[in-house]
C-alpha positions in Angstrom: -18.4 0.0 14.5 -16.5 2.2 16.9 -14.2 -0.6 17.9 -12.8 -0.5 14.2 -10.2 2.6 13.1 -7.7 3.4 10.8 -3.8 4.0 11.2 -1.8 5.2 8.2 1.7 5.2 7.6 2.8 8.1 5.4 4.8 7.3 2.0 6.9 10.3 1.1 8.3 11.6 -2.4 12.5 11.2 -2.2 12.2 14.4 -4.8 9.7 16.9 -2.6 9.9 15.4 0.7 6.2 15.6 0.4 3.7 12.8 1.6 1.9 11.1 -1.6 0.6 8.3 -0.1 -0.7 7.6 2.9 -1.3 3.5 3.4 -4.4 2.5 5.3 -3.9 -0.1 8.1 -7.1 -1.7 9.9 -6.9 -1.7 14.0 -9.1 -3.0 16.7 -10.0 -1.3 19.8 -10.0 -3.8 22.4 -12.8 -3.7 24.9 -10.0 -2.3 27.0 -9.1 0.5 25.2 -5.8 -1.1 23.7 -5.4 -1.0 20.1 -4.6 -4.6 18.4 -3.2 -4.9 14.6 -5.9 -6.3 11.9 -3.3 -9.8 12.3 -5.0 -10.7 15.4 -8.3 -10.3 13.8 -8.5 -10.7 10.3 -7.7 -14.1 10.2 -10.6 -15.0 11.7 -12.9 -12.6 9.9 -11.1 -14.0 6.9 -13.1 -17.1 7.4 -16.3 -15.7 7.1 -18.4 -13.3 5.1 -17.4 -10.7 7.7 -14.1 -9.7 5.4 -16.7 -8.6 2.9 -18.3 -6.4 5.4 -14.6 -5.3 6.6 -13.4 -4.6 3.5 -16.3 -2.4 2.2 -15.7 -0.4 5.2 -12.1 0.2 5.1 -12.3 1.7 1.7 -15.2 4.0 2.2 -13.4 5.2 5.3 -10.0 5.5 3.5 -11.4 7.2 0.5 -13.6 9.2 3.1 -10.3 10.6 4.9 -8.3 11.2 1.5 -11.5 13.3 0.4 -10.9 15.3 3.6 -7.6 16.1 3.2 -7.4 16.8 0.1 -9.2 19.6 0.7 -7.2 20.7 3.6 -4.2 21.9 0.9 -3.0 18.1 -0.3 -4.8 17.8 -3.6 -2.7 14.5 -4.8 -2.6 13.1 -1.4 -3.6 9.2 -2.2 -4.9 6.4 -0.2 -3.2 2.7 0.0 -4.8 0.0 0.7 -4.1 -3.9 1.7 -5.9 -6.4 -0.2 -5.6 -10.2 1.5 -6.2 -13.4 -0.3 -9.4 -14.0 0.3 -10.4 -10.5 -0.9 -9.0 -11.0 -4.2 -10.7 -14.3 -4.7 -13.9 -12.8 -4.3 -15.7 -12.0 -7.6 -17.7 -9.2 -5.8 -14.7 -7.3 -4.8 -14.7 -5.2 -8.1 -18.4 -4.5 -7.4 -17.8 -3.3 -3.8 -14.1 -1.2 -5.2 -16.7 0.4 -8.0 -19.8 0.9 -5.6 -17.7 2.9 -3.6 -16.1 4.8 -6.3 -19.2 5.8 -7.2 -20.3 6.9 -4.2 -17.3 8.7 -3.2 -16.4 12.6 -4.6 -12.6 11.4 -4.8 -10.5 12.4 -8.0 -9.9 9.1 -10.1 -6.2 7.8 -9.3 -6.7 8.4 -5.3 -6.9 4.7 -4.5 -4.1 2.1 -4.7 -4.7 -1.6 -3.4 -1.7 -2.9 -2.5 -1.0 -6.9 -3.2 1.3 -9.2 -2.0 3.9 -11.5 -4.4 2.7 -14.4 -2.5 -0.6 -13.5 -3.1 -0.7 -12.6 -6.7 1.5 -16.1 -7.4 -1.2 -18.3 -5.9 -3.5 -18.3 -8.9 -1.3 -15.9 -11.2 -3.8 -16.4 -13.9 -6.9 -15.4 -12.2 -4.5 -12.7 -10.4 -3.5 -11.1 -13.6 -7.6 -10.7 -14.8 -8.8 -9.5 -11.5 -5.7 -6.8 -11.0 -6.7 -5.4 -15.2 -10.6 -5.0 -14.6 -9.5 -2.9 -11.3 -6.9 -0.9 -12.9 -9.4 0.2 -15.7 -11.4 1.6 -12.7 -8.8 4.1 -12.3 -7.4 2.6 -9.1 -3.5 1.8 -8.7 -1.9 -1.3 -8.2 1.7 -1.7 -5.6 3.2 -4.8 -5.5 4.0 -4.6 -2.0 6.9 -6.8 0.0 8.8 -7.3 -3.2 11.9 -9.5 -3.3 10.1 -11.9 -0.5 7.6 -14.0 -3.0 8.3 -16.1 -6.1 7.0 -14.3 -8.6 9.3 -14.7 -12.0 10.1 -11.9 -14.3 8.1 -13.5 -16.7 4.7 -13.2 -15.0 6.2 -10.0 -13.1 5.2 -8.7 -17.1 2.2 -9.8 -16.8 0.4 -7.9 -14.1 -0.9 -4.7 -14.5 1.3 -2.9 -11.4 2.4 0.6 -11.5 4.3 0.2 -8.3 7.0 -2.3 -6.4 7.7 -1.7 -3.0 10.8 -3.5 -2.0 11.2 -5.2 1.5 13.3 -3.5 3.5 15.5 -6.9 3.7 16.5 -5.4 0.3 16.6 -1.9 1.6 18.7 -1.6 4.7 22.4 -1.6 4.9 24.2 -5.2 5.7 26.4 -5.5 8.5 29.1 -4.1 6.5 26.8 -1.1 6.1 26.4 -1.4 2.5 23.4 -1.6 0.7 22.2 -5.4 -0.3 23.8 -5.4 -4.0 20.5 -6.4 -5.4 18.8 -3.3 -4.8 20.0 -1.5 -8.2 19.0 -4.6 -9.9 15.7 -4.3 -9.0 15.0 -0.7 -8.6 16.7 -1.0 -13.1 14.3 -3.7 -13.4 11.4 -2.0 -12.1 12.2 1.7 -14.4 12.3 -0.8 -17.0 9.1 -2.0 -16.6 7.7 1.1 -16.4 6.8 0.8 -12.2 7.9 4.1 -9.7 9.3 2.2 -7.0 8.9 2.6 -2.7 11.9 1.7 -0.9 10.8 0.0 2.7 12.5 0.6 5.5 13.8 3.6 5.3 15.3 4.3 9.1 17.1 7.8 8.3 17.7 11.1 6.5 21.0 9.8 5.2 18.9 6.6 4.0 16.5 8.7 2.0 19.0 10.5 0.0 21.3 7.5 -1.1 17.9 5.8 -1.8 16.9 8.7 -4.1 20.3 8.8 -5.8 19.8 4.7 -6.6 16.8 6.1 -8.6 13.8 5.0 -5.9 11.5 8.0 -6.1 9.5 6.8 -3.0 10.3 6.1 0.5 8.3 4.2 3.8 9.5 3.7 7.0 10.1 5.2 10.5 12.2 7.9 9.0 9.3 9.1 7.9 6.5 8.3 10.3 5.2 5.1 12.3 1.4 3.8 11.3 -0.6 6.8 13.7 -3.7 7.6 14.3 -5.9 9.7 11.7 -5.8 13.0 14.0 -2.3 12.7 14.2 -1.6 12.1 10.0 -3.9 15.1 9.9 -1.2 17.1 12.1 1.4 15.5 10.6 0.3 16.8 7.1 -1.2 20.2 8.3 
């Protein structure tokens, strides 16, 4: 469907200034040429077999334009991807992640899904199997919006993520323009459990390096780059 495209906002490496990941966000061209955010759609899609049909088609796109540039001179360039609740509750979702694995050329490692704490902590149980049988396809798993949910360090353990992204509420200087004290904590927390970590938020170049010195190797925000159109990532990256 024409009326469907991506936007992706780039996730750079604090160490190379290079992009790594680029995050995949769904838009909606408007019969009037206007482009609208998946919010004002996907809710509705959400309550229908439609976010099947959705979903199969944002990752065969993503993996689709990751192929591309990868080819182009970014050979680790990966792909990020939002997974919503009712996505995850859907036992066919590993069958649609693997069909288009197998259908795609891309390296193993190229796809992330990207879950929210609030989603993961609805049914943490079920959460916890799903999030395994995907990772042993290859794909990686961010825990995205971290520090917003209520997920315990206990079941925190539990889930198979190689990634936290922190909100930016955790990220951005206070009004006293110091970093939120918590933001060692959990970038320590996160080493220690073996995750990389992407620091939201990030506004400037002065951000980027005190965020690298705190030990976060990754970095998202309008520093870097807004959520754009697929020709201009490609300029971007080219």
């Amino acid at each position: 469907d024409e009326s469907l495209l991506l936007h992706y906002q780039p996730q750079l490496s604090l160490t190379t200034r290079r992009v790594t990941v680029a995050e995949a966000l769904l838009r909606w061209r408007r019969p009037d040429g206007s482009i609208a955010p998946a919010a004002e759609f996907i809710a509705l899609a959400s309550q229908s077999d439609l976010i099947s049909q959705l979903n199969s088609w944002v990752l065969e796109a993503a993996l689709a334009a990751a192929a591309r540039q990868r080819l182009q001179g970014w050979p680790d360039l990966r792909v990020a991807i939002n997974v919503s609740s009712r996505q995850l509750l859907r036992h066919d979702l590993i069958h649609d992640i693997r069909t288009v694995l197998s259908r795609s050329s891309i390296a193993r490692g190229t796809l992330k899904l990207e879950l929210t704490e609030s989603l993961v902590m609805e049914n943490p149980e079920y959460a916890a199997q799903m999030l395994q049988r995907i990772r042993e396809l290859g794909v990686g798993l961010s825990l995205d919006d971290f520090g917003t949910g209520h997920s315990s360090l206990a079941y925190l353990q539990r889930f198979p993520f190689d990634t936290i992204k922190i909100d930016q509420s955790f990220v951005r200087p206070t009004s006293r323009g110091t970093r939120p004290v918590l933001l060692k904590s959990i970038v320590a927390m996160a080493h220690d459990l073996g995750m990389s970590v992407v620091a939201e938020g990030a506004e400037s170049d002065s951000d980027a390096v005190e965020l690298s010195q705190m030990g976060c190797e990754y970095a998202q925000g309008f520093a870097f780059g807004e959520p754009m159109s697929a020709d201009a990532a490609r300029r971007m990256l080219n």
